[in-house]
C-alpha positions as CSV (number, residue, x, y, z in Angstrom):
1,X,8.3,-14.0,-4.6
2,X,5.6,-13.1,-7.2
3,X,2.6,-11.1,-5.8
4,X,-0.4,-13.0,-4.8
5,X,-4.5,-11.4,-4.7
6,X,-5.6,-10.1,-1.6
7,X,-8.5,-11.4,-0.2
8,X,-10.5,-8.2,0.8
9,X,-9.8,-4.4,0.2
10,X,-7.3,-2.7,2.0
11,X,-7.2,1.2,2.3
12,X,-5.2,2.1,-0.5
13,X,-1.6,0.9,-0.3
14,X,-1.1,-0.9,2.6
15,X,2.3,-1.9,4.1
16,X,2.2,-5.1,6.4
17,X,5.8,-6.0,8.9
18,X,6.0,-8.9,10.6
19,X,8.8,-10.5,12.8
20,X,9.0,-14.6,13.6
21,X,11.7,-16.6,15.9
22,X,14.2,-17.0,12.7
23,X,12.7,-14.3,9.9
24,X,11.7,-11.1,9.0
25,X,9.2,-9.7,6.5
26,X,7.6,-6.9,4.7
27,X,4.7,-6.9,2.4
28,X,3.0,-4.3,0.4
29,X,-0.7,-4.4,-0.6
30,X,-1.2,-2.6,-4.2
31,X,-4.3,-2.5,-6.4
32,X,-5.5,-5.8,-5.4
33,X,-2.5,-7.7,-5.2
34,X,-0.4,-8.2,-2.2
35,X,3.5,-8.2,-2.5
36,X,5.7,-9.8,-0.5
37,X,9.8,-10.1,1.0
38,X,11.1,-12.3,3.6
39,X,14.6,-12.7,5.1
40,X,15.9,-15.3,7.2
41,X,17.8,-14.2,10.2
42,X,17.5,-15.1,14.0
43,X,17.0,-11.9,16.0
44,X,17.6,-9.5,13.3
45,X,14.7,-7.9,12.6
46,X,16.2,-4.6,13.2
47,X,18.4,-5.0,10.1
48,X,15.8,-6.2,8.1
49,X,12.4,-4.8,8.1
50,X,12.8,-1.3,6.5
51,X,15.0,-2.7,3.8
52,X,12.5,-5.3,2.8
53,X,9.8,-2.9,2.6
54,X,12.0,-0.4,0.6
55,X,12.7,-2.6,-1.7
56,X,9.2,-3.4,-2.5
57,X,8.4,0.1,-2.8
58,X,11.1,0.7,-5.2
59,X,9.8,-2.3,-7.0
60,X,6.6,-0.5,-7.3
61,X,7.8,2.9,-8.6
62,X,6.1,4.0,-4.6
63,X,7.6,6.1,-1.8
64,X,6.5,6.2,1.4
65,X,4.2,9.1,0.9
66,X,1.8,6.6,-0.6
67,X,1.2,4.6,2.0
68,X,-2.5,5.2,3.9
69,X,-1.4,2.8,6.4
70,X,0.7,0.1,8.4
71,X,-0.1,-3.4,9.4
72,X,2.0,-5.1,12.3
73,X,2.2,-8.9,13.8
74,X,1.7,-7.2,17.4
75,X,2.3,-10.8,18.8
76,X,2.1,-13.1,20.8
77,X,5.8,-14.4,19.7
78,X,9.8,-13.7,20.3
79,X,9.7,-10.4,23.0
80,X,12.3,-8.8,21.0
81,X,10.5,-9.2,17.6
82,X,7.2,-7.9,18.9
83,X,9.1,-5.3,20.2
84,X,11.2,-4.4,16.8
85,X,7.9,-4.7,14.6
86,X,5.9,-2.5,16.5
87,X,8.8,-0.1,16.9
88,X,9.2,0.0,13.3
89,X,5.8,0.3,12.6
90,X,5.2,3.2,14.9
91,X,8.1,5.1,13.6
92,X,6.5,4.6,9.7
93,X,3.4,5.4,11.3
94,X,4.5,9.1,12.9
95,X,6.6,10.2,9.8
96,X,3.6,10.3,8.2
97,X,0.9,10.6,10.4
98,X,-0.6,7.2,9.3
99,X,-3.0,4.7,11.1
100,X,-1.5,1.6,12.2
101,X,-3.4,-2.0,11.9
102,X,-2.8,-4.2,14.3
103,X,-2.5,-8.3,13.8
104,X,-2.6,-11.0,16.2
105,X,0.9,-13.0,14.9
106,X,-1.0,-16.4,16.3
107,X,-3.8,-15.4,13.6
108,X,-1.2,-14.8,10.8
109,X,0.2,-18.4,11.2
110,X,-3.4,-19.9,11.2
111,X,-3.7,-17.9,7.6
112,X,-0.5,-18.6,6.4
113,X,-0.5,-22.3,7.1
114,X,-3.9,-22.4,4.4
115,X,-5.4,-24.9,6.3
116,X,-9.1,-24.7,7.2
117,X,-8.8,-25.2,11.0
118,X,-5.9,-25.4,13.2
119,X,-4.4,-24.9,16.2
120,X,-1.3,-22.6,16.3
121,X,1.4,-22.7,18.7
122,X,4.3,-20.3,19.0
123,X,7.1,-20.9,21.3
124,X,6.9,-18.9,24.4
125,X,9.8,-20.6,26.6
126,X,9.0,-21.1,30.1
127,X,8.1,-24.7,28.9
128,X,4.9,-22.7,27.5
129,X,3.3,-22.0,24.4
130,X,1.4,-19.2,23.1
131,X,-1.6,-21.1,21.7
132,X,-4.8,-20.4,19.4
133,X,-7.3,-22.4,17.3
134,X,-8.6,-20.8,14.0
135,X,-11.0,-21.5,11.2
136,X,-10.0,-19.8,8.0
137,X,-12.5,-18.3,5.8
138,X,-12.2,-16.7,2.3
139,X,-11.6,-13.4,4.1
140,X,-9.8,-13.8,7.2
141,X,-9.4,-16.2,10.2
142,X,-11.8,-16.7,13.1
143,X,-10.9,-17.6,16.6
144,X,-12.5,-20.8,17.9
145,X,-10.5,-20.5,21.7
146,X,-9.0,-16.9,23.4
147,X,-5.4,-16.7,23.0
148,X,-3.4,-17.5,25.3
149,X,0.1,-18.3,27.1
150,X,0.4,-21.7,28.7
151,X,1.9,-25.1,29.6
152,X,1.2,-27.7,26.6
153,X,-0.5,-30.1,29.1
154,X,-3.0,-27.3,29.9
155,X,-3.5,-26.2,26.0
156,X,-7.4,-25.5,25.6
157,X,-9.4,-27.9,23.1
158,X,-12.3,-25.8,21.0
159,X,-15.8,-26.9,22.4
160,X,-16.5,-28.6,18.5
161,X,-13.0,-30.8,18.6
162,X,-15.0,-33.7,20.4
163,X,-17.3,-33.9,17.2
164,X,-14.2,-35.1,15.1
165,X,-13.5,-31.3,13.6
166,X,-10.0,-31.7,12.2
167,X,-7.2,-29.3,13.7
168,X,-4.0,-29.3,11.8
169,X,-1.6,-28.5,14.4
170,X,1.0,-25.5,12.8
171,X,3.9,-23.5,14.3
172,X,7.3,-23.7,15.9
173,X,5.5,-24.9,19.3
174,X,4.9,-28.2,17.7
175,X,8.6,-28.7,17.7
176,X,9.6,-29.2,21.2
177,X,5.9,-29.6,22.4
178,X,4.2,-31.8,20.0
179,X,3.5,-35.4,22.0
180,X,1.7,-33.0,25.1
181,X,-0.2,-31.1,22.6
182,X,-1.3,-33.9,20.8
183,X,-2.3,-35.5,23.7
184,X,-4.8,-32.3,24.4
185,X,-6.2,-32.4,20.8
186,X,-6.5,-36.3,20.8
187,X,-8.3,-37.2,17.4
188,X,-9.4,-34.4,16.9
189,X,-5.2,-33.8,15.7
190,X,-5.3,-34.5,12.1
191,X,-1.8,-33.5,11.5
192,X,1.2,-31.4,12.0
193,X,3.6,-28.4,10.3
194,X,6.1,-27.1,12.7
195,X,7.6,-25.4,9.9
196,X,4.7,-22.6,10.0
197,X,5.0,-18.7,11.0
198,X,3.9,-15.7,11.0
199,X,4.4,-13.6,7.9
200,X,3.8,-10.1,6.3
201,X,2.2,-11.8,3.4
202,X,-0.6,-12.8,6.3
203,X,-0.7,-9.7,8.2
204,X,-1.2,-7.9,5.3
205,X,-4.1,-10.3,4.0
206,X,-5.9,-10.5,7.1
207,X,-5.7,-6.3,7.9
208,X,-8.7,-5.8,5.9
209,X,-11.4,-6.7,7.7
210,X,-9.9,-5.3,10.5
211,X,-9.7,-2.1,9.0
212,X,-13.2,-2.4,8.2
213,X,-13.9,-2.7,11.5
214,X,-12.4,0.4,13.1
215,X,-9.9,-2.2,15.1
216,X,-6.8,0.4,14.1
217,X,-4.4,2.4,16.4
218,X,-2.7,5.8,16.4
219,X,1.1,5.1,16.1
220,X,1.5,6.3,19.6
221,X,-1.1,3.7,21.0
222,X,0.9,0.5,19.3
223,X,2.2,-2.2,21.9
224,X,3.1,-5.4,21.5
225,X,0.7,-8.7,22.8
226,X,3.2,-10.8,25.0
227,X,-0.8,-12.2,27.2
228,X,1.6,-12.2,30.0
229,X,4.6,-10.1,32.0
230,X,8.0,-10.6,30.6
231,X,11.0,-11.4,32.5
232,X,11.7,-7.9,33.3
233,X,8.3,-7.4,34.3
234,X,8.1,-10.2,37.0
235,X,7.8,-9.4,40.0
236,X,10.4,-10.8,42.6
């Protein structure tokens, strides 16, 4: 994949990792220009991630030394990609005492689907969905709802959908839940791409602004956003 402009400065080189339900991906900002590598492969994110991210530093004549930091998809999504991303990121992150970025993954879909509003939703089994309504801008992606994990028929509208503002409806949610969540959108549903995930090419575009704003981590704070308990985590 050629290299495409990033939309707003990132300190120095950047590296981006993100992890969806089928794929894996690594991108590398650079001057201005964001470079990206994606794999498909269900639950094999662990075989994937560093490989793609040493090949685009190879590409680029760079080792790790010259990263100044790592960007993550910290979730919501699959449990054991949130879990393999951060890892990863954490362990790039301590080798060489860098600051870690972290991404919402709902917030990468909205930028990577290039619509102008839409409503993300991720599968989160359970018959639930992680869900989350975006505007995009020129520089990043702004949250018109809180993210959150829950049944389709409960899927929260934004306050401006019953004044005929268009949501495209994106992400692997709409795929097994896309008659209940159309039914919460109602007109305001202009259309729909299942096909739509979360990828480093995103992260990486939308970790500027957040490094701007001071959101950034110490590799030891990193933790995956699952917005509720995992299985293990239930209580009996």
């Amino acid at each position: 994949m050629g290299p495409v402009p990033a939309p707003t400065v990132s300190p120095g080189v950047l590296a981006a990792l993100a992890g969806a339900a089928d794929s894996s991906s690594a991108a590398v900002v650079r001057d201005g220009w964001i470079y990206h590598r994606w794999r498909a492969g269900r639950a094999e994110h662990s075989h994937h991630l560093l490989p793609l991210l040493d090949e685009l530093l190879a590409e680029l004549g760079l080792g790790p030394e010259a990263l100044a930091a790592v960007a993550f998809a910290r979730g919501p999504g699959p449990f054991t990609a949130g879990r393999i991303v951060t890892a990863t990121a954490q362990g790039l992150g301590l080798a060489r005492q860098l600051p870690l970025i972290p991404v919402s993954s709902l917030a990468g879909a909205a930028w990577a689907s290039g619509r102008e509003r839409c409503a993300v939703a991720l599968a989160a089994g359970r018959r639930e969905v992680y869900w989350g309504c975006y505007e995009r801008g020129t520089e990043g992606v702004r949250a018109l709802i809180q993210e959150q994990a829950v049944s389709p028929e409960a899927a929260v509208r934004p306050v401006d959908a019953e004044a005929g503002a268009g949501l495209w409806g994106v992400g692997g949610g709409w795929l097994d839940h896309g008659e209940a969540l159309a039914r919460q959108l109602g007109p305001a549903l202009v259309g729909q791409d299942p096909t739509v995930e979360v990828t480093a090419e995103a992260v990486a575009a939308l970790a500027g602004p957040l490094w701007d704003a001071g959101e950034v981590v110490a590799p030891a704070e990193a933790a995956p956003t699952y917005l509720r308990a995992s299985y293990a985590e239930r209580p009996n």
